[in-house]
C-alpha positions, 0 to 999 in steps of 0.5 A: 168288709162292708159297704153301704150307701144311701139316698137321703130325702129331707123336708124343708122347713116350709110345710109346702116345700118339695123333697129333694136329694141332697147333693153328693157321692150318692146323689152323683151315683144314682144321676151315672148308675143305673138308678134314677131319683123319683121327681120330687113330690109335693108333701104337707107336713100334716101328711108325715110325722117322720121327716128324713128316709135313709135307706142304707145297704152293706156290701162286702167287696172282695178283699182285694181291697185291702189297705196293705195293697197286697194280694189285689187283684188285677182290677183296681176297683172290683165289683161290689159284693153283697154279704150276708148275715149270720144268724143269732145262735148259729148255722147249718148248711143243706146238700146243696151248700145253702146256709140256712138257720140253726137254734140250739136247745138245752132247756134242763140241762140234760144233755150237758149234763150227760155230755160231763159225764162222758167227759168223766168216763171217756179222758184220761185222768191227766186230761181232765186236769187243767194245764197252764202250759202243756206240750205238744210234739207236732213229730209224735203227733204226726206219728199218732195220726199215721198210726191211726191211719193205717190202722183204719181207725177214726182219730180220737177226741184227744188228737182232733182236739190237740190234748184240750190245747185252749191256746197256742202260746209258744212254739219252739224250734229244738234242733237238739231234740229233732223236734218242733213243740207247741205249747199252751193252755190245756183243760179237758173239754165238751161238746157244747150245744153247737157241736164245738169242743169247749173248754169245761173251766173257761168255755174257750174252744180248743185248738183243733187238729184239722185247723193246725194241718190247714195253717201247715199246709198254707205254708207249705214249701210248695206255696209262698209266704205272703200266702193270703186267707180270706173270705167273701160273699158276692151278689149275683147278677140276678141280686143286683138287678133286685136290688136296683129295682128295690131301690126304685121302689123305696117309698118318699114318706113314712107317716109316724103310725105306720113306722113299725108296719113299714119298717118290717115290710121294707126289709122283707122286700129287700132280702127277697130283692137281694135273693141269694148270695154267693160265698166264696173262701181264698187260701184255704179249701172251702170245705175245711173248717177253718173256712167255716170258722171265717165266715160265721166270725164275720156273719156275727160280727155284722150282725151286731154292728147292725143291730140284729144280734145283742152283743154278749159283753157292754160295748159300742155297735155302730147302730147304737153310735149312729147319730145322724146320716153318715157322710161317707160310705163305710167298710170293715173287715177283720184282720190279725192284730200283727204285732203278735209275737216276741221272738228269742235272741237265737232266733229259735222260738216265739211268744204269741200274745195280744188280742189276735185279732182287730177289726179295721174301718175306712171310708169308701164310696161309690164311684161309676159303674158301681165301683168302690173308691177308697176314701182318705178321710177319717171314717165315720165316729160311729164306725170308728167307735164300732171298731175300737170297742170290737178290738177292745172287748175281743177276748170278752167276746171270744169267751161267750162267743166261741166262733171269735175264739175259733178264729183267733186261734185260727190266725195264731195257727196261720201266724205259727206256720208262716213263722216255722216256713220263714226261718226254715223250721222244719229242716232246723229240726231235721224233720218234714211233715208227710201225712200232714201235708198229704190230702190224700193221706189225711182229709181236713177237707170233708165238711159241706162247702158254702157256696150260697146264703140267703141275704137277711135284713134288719129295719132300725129306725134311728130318730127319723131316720129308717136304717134298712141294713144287710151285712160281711169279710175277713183277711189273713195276710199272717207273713205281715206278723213276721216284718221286723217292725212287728217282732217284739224283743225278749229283752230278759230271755224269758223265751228262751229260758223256757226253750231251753228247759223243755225236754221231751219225755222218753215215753211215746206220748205226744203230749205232756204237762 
């Protein structure tokens, strides 16, 4: 979810006329905020080449937010939220939760190359084949974990990564059979460089265990269905005041030599006014992958709005459509594409398909107190261009970019759950998950929490205009795919024909082509 606002100095035409702020909800924000404008200054136009400053700020407020009005919070306008950026090849984060830089390298190919080999010694024949449709039986799964838990063993690469599962494509209910199956495409994987199992034919990461046991545990029978999943980055009190002070300090010119040399100052003072920032997770634990997952797919997502990572497929960032100084202040945040699932006639099973995921905009600004007011006009071209080219091009980018991936399947995962829980799968299929919903009987939650990151500014200068952008949010309300408007027919039975041809095999595996 993203914020920014601005303040706008402008030249007349007149070389000897004063600077002077425009008029507005920025204008009105800094006279009953804590922030006053500087008195006008006197400039010759020989004095300065670059003749508009606009200094734009992201924020991302907590997701309560939302357009759906669900999961608000008491408060009608929360407080503003400071986001950070993600860096460009990926994060790592220390003992003390702190987000920090991570650059990956293979320069000869070398530990790839090792890492297929593995591959060809460690899989089974059957799973180094790629599958257009292989099964999985989430009743002998459970049973392969118990079996390696009480064994004392480490779980293996075939069950942390559900049988090289890319995708989950169906779910079917067989009440016959006591027993609920996932289905999907399968192909053997690696470790790539960043340490995600990747698929070795398309690259897409693989579904993993550890995300599958957080999207059951969110629907459990204990918790409701409209159970919401977010992240956000909050500003401290200390990062506020920075910020307010670096506003005060935002320089009247900048004269055409010094563009460059200013522009990389002005973002080094703003990500040091800025300081640390404080990463917070709703729905899930913090310290579960899936969190994870959420907040990195945000991080890059800003960062190419903003210019600060190229994206990898041809499309439109909101840097690149910015032609001039926005009218209105801007969010947007990622959210499941919700018209998702084609369900049987029997009401049994169901068909995941689409994109997953969307990015959504709209037009906010800020009133007093530093409040954000939803605005009901149309956002901004550039914002909008931004969105639609993200949602576009998502599964392009989810093949070069595995993180997009990882939360797409994450939304299916969540979306498949919510489903199970709403028409009461389990007891359909006369059987109750145990050890996958016991925390304490099988962690999911082990990975270090991000609790802090270090806010990262870019400086664009746009025309004469400077963009000084730092920037964050994702919300995942998965029961909104199973409203009736959002549940596509099956009108030839496809679903259900394939339901019904699914046997599972009398060998104790737990997955099958």
């Amino acid at each position: 979810v993203t914020y920014y606002f601005g303040a706008k100095l402008q030249i007349s035409d007149s070389p000897l006329q004063c600077l002077r702020f425009r008029s507005g909800p920025v204008y009105n924000f800094f006279r009953r905020g804590h922030f006053e404008p500087r008195n006008p200054v006197v400039i010759m136009r020989k004095q300065i080449c670059s003749v508009r400053i606009l200094a734009i700020f992201f924020f991302v407020a907590n997701p309560f937010t939302s357009n759906s009005g669900r999961g608000q919070n008491q408060d009608n306008n929360p407080p503003l939220a400071i986001t950070v950026q993600l860096p460009t090849l990926g994060v790592s984060i220390d003992a003390a939760g702190v987000l920090t830089t991570s650059v990956y390298a293979d320069p000869d190919g070398q530990l790839i190359r090792d890492r297929l080999e593995s591959v060809r010694r460690e899989l089974t024949p059957q799973l180094q084949t790629k599958s257009r449709l292989r099964k999985v039986s989430l009743r002998r799964l459970e049973q392969a974990i118990s079996e390696s838990v009480e064994a004392g063993h480490e779980l293996s690469d075939e069950l942390k990564s559900i049988a090289g599962l890319t995708r989950i494509e169906f779910v079917f209910i067989l009440p016959d059979q006591n027993d609920i199956v996932l289905a999907g495409p399968a192909e053997p994987w690696i470790q790539n460089l960043a340490g995600h199992a990747v698929g070795i034919h398309s690259g897409e990461p693989t579904l993993l265990l550890d995300d599958l046991i957080v999207a059951i545990r969110t629907f459990a029978s204990t918790r409701p269905l409209n159970s919401w999943v977010a992240c956000s980055i909050d500003p401290t009190a200390e990062g506020l005041a920075g910020l307010q002070d670096f506003q005060q300090r935002l320089p009247d010119q900048v004269a055409e030599l010094s563009r460059n040399e200013a522009a990389l100052q002005l973002a080094g003072d703003l990500r040091n006014s800025l300081g640390m920032a404080d990463v917070k997770v709703y729905g899930v634990d913090p310290r579960s992958h899936a969190a994870h997952v959420m907040i990195e797919a945000d991080y890059r997502m800003k960062m190419m709005a903003v210019g600060l990572e190229l994206p990898p497929v041809r499309m439109t960032t909101f840097i690149g459509a910015l032609k001039g100084a926005p009218r209105h202040l801007q969010r947007w945040w990622l959210t499941p594409n919700y018209k998702c699932l084609i369900q049987s006639d029997d009401g049994l099973s169901v068909r995941l398909i689409g994109r997953g995921v969307q990015l959504q905009t709209e037009n906010i600004d800020v009133g007093q107190r530093a409040r954000v007011v939803q605005q009901p006009n149309k956002p901004s071209r550039a914002a909008r261009m931004y969105a639609a080219s993200f949602t576009k091009n998502y599964e392009q980018l989810s093949a070069l970019s595995p993180v997009y991936a990882q939360l797409r399947n994450l939304i299916d995962l969540l979306v498949a759950a919510a489903w199970i829980r709403k028409i009461d799968g389990y007891k359909q299929a006369n059987w109750r998950p145990e050890i996958i919903l016991d925390e304490s009987k099988y962690a999911v939650s082990r990975l270090p929490g991000i609790k802090h990151a270090q806010c990262v500014a870019n400086a664009v200068w746009k025309q004469n205009i400077l963009v000084l952008p730092a920037g964050g949010g994702v919300s995942i309300l998965a029961s909104d795919a199973l409203q009736k408007q959002n549940l596509g027919q099956d009108p030839d039975g496809a679903v259900l024909k394939l339901a019904d041809s699914i046997t599972i095999p009398q060998a104790e595996s737990w997955w099958w082509d």
